[in-house]
C-alpha positions in Angstrom: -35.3 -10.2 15.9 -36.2 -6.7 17.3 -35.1 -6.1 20.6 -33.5 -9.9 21.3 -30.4 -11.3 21.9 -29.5 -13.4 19.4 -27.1 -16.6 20.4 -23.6 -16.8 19.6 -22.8 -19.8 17.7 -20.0 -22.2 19.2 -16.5 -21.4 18.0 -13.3 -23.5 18.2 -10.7 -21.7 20.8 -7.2 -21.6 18.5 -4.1 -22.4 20.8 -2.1 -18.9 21.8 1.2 -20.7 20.2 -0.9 -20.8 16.7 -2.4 -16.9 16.9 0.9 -15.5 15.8 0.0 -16.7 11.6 -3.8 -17.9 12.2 -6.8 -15.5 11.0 -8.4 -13.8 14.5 -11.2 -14.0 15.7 -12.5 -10.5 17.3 -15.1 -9.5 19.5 -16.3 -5.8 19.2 -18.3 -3.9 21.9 -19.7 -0.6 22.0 -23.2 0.5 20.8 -24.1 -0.2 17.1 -26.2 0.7 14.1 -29.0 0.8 13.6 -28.7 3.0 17.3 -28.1 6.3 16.5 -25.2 8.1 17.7 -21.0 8.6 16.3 -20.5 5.3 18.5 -22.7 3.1 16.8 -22.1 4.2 13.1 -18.0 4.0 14.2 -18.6 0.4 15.7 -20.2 -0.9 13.2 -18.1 0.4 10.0 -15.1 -0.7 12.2 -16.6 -4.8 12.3 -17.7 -4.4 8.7 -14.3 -3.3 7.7 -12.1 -5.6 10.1 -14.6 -8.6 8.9 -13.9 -8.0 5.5 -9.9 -8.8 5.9 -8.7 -12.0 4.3 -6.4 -12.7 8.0 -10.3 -12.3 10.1 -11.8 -15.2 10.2 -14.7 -13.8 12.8 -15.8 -10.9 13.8 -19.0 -10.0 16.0 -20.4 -6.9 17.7 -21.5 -7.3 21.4 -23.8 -4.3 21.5 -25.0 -1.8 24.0 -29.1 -1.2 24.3 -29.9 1.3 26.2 -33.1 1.8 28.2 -36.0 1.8 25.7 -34.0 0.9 23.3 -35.4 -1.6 20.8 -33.7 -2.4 17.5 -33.6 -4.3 14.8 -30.0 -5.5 15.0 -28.2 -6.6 11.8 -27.0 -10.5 12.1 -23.3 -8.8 13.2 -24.9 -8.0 16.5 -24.2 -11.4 18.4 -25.0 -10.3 22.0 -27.0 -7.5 24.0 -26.1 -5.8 26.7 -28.6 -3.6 28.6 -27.0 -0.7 29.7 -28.9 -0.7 32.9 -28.3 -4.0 34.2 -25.0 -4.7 36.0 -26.1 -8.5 36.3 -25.8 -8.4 32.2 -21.4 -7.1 32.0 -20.1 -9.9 33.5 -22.6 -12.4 32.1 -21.3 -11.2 28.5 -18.3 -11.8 29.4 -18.5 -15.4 30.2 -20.4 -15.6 26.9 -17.7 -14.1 25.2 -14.9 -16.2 26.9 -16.6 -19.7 25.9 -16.6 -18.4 22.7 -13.2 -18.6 21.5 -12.5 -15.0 20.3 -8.9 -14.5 19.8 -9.4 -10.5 21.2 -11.8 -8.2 22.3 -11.9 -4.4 20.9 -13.7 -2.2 23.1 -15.2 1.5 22.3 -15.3 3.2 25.3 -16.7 6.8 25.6 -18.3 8.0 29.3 -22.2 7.7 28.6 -22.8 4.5 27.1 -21.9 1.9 30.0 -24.1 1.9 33.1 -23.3 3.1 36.8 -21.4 5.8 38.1 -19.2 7.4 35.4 -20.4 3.7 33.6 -18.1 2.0 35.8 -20.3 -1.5 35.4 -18.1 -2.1 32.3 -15.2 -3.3 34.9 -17.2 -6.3 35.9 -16.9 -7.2 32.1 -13.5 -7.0 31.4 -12.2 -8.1 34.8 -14.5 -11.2 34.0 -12.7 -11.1 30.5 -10.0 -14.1 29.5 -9.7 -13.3 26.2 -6.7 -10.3 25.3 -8.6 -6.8 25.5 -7.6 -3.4 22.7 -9.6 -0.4 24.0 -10.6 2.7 22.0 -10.8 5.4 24.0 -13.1 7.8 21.7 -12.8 10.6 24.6 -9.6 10.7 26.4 -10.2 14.0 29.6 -7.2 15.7 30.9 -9.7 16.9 33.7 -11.5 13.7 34.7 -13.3 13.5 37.8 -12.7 10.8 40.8 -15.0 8.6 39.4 -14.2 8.9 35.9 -10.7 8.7 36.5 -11.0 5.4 38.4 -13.1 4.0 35.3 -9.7 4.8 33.1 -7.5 3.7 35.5 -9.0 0.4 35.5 -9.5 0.2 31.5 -5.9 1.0 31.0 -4.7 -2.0 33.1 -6.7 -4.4 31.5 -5.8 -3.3 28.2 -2.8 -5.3 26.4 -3.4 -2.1 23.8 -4.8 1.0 23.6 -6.1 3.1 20.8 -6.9 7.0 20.5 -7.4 8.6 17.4 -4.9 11.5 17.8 -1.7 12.6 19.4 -3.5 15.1 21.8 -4.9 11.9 23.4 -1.5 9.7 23.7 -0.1 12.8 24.9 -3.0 13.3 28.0 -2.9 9.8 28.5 0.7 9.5 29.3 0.6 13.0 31.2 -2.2 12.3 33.0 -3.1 9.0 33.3 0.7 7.9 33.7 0.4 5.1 30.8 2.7 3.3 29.8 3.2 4.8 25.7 4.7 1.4 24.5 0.9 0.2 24.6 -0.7 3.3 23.1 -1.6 3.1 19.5 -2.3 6.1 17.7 -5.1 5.2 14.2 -7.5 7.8 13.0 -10.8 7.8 12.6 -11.8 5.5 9.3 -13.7 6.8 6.3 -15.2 5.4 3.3 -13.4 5.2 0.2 -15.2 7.5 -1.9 -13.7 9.6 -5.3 -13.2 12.9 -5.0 -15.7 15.1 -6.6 -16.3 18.7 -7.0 -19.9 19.9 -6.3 -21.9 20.6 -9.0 -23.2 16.7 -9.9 -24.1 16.2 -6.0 -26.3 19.5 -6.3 -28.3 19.3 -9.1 -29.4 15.6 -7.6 -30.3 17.8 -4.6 -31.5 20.4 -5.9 -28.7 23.0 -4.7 -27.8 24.6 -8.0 -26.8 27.7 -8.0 -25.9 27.4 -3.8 -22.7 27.9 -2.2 -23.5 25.4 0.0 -22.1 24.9 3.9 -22.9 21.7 5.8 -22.6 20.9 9.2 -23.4 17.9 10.1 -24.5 14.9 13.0 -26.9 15.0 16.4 -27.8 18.1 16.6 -27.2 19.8 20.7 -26.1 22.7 22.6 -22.7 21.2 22.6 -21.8 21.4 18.8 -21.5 25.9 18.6 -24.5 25.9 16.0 -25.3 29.3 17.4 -22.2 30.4 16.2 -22.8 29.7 12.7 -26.1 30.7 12.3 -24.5 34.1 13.9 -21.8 34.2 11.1 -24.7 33.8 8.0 -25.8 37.4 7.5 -21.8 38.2 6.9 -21.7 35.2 4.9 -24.4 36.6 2.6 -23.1 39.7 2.3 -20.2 38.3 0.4 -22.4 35.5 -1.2 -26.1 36.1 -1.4 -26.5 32.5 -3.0 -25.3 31.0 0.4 -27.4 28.4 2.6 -26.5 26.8 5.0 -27.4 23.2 5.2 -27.8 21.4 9.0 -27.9 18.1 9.0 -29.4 15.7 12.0 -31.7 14.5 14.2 -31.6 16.2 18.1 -29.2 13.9 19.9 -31.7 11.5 21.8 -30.8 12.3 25.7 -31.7 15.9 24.5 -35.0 14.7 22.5 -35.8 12.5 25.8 -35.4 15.2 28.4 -36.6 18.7 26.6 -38.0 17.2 23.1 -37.3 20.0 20.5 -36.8 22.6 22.2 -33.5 23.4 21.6 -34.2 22.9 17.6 -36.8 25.3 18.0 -34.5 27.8 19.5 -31.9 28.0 16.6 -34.9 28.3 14.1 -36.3 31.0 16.0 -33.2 32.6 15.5 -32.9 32.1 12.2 -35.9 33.8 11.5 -35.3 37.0 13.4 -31.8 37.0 11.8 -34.0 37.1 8.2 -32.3 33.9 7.2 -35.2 31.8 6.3 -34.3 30.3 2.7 -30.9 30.4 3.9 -31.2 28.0 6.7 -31.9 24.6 5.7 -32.9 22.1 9.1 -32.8 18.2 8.0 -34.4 16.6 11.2 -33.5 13.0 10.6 -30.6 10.8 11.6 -29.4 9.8 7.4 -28.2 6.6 6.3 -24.3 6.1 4.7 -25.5 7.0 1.0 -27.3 10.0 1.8 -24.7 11.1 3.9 -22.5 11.0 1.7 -24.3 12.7 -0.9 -24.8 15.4 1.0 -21.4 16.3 2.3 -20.3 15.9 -1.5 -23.1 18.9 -2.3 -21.2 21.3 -0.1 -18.8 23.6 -0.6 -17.6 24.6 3.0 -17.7 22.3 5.9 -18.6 23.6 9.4 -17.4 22.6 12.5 -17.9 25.3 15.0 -17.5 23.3 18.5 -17.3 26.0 21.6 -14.9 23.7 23.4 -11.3 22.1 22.7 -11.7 19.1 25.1 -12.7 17.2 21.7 -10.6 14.6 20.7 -12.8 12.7 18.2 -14.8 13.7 15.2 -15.9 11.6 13.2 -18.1 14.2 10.9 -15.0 15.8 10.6 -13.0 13.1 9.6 -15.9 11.9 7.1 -15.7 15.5 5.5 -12.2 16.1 5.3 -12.2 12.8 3.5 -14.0 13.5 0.5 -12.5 16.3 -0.1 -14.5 19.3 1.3 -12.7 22.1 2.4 -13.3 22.7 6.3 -13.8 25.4 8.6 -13.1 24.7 12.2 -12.6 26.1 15.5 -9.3 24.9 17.4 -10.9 21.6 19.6 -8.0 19.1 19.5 -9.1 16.6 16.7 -9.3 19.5 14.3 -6.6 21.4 15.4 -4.4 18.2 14.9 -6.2 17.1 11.0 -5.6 20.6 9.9 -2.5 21.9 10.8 -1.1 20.9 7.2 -3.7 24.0 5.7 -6.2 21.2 4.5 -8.9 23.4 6.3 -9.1 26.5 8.1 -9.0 27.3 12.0 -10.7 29.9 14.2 -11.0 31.0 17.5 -13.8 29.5 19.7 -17.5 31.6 20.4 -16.5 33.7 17.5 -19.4 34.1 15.0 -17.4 37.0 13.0 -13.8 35.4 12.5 -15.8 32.0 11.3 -18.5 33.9 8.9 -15.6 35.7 7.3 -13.5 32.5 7.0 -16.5 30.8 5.0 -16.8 33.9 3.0 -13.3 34.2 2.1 -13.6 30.4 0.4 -16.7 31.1 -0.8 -15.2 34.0 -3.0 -11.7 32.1 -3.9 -12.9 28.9 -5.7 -9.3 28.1 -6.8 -8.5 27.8 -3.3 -11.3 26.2 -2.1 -10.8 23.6 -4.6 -7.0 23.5 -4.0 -7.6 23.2 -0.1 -10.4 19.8 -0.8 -7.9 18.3 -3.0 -4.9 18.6 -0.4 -7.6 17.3 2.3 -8.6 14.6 -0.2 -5.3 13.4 -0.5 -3.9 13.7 2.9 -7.1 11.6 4.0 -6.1 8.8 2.0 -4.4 6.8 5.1 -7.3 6.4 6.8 -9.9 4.7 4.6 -11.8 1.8 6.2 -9.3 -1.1 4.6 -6.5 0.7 5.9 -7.9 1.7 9.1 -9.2 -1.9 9.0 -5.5 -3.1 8.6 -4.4 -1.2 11.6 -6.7 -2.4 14.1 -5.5 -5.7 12.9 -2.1 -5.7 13.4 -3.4 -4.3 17.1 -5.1 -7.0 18.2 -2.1 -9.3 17.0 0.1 -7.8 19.0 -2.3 -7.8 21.9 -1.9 -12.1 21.2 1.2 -12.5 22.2 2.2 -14.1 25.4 4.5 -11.4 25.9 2.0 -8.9 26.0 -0.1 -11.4 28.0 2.5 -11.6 30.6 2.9 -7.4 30.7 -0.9 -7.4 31.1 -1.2 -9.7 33.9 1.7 -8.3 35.9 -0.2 -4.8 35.1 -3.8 -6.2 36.4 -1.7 -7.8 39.5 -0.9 -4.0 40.5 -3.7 -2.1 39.4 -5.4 -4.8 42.3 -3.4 -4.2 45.2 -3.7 -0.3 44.2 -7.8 -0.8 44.1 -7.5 0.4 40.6 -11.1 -2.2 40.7 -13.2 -0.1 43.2 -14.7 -4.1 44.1 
């Protein structure tokens, strides 16, 4: 029902002696589809993929609306939280705790939890009984007071801890002084889709006869577009056939608070650059299928980011996955993916060294092709099952009474240290 919490059915709680062999039963929060942003489509592939397991018996999404928000939730969405309510965290968290859930797996990421640096997520999971994994989908080496008292907290309530790359084990250890014994490293997941070169996904498209470069997700100020649409006119010099493909609808806080004004900048530009027929906008957030249709249409992927303070990508990780050769600047999830030459890496706010990067794979199809292949198979790893077995053995461990033990001695501290902020 649109916009409606929808009840959790009763579940038997399984004794902690039997969790060690029985199938699990796991709780995931974070925002989810049909919401659009990474969060939501990661969320919900993660619950479709752990659900599918022969050792899950259960699996659920407690979801995050935020204001406005009103969706049609699929029937994996148990609960609702609204984001603005602080009332709502710890009442979900009784819900989940009469519930029976073996484990909780939460997706954290600063933004999507209400209060200061969304620090109403610790009435949850200091309410929480039930074992908690976190994913931390931004880990920052530069956090502020109140976001580093919102990480403090997470990390002494979580029996486990999960980042998608060694950049953020590293900070978090560095940093935050965690203890690496409960730090998990698992990539990002992708679907398990054969590798194909371009032509077939074109012609359904409509791109024959392109060299095509994607980039895609919500579309911001945040993601070095300008950059790119800088780097075309080289980029046509080597290959007049060239357009550039961007892909996404404006990210909603943006759409909320200036509408489409930023869109309407980069197509400005485009036209006083004379790239119109060489810069394709689609405005629209797309669904898995045509997704991945149009990532398997390309023949460079584009990730020009103007920061490295990026540990996650999941459009990265989606296009590196099927095989497309990538062009990146040096943020930390790419810098980490590529460093084994299954893409290619350039300097930050540097529109000249990217368009000649493109053009260079543009021109040298046997190494384009070479470079998705070694991508393609390097990827393999992390498709969802695998991902999906990962996670798994995660929240197992997270079961145990030892790690039970570790985690309450952990929460005893982070308490007397006012880790809380209560």
């Amino acid at each position: 029902m649109t916009g409606q919490v929808q009840r959790l059915a009763p579940i038997p709680v399984w004794p902690l002696g039997k969790r060690a062999t029985a199938p699990l039963r796991i709780a995931f929060i974070g925002n989810a589809l049909p919401r659009r942003c990474g969060i939501a489509t990661f969320t919900s592939d993660l619950e479709r993929a752990v659900g599918a397991q022969p050792d899950v018996v259960d699996s659920a999404i407690i979801a995050m609306r935020d204001p406005g928000g009103d969706y049609r939730w699929p029937r994996a969405v148990r609960l609702v939280i609204d984001q603005d309510d602080p009332a709502a965290y710890p009442a979900a968290a009784a819900r989940i705790n009469a519930q029976g859930f073996d484990v909780v797996c939460l997706q954290h990421e600063f933004g999507i939890y209400g209060g200061e640096a969304g620090d109403w997520l610790l009435g949850l999971i200091d309410a929480l009984t039930v074992p908690l994994v976190t994913t931390l989908h931004t880990v920052l080496d530069r956090p502020s007071a109140a976001q580093r008292r919102v990480m403090d907290a997470i990390l002494a309530a979580s029996a486990r801890v999960i980042v998608m790359a060694a950049k953020g084990r590293d900070i978090l250890i560095e940093t935050y002084r965690a203890d690496p014994a409960r730090i998990a490293v698992i990539p990002h997941g992708i679907p398990d889709a054969p590798f194909a070169p371009s032509d077939a996904a074109k012609r359904r498209l409509g791109l024959t006869d392109h060299a095509v470069i994607l980039t895609f997700g919500l579309i911001g100020p945040n993601k070095g577009i300008e950059a790119m649409i800088e780097a075309m006119p080289a980029i046509l010099h080597a290959s007049p056939a060239a357009v550039y493909v961007l892909m996404g609808a404006t990210h909603p806080h943006l759409l909320r608070d200036s509408g489409e004004a930023y869109r309407d900048s980069l197509i400005a530009r485009v036209h006083e650059l004379g790239l119109a027929g060489h810069v394709r906008f689609i405005n629209r957030f797309v669904d898995r299928p045509e997704l991945l249709e149009q990532i398997a249409a390309c023949d460079v992927y584009v990730t020009p980011y103007p920061h490295a303070a990026q540990l996650t990508s999941g459009t990265l990780a989606y296009a590196h996955g099927l095989g497309r050769p990538v062009v990146s600047t040096r943020y930390w999830h790419a810098a980490e993916l590529l460093a084994d030459g299954s893409g290619v890496l350039v300097p930050f706010g540097d529109p000249q060294r990217l368009g000649s990067a493109v053009a260079a794979l543009l021109r040298d199809e046997p190494a384009r092709l070479a470079m998705g292949r070694r991508a393609y198979a390097a990827s393999r790893p992390t498709i969802w099952a695998n991902t999906a077995a990962r996670y798994i053995a995660c929240c197992r461990s997270a079961c145990t009474p030892a790690v039970l033990r570790v985690r309450a001695a952990t929460n005893a501290l982070a308490l007397q240290e006012g880790f809380w902020g209560f």
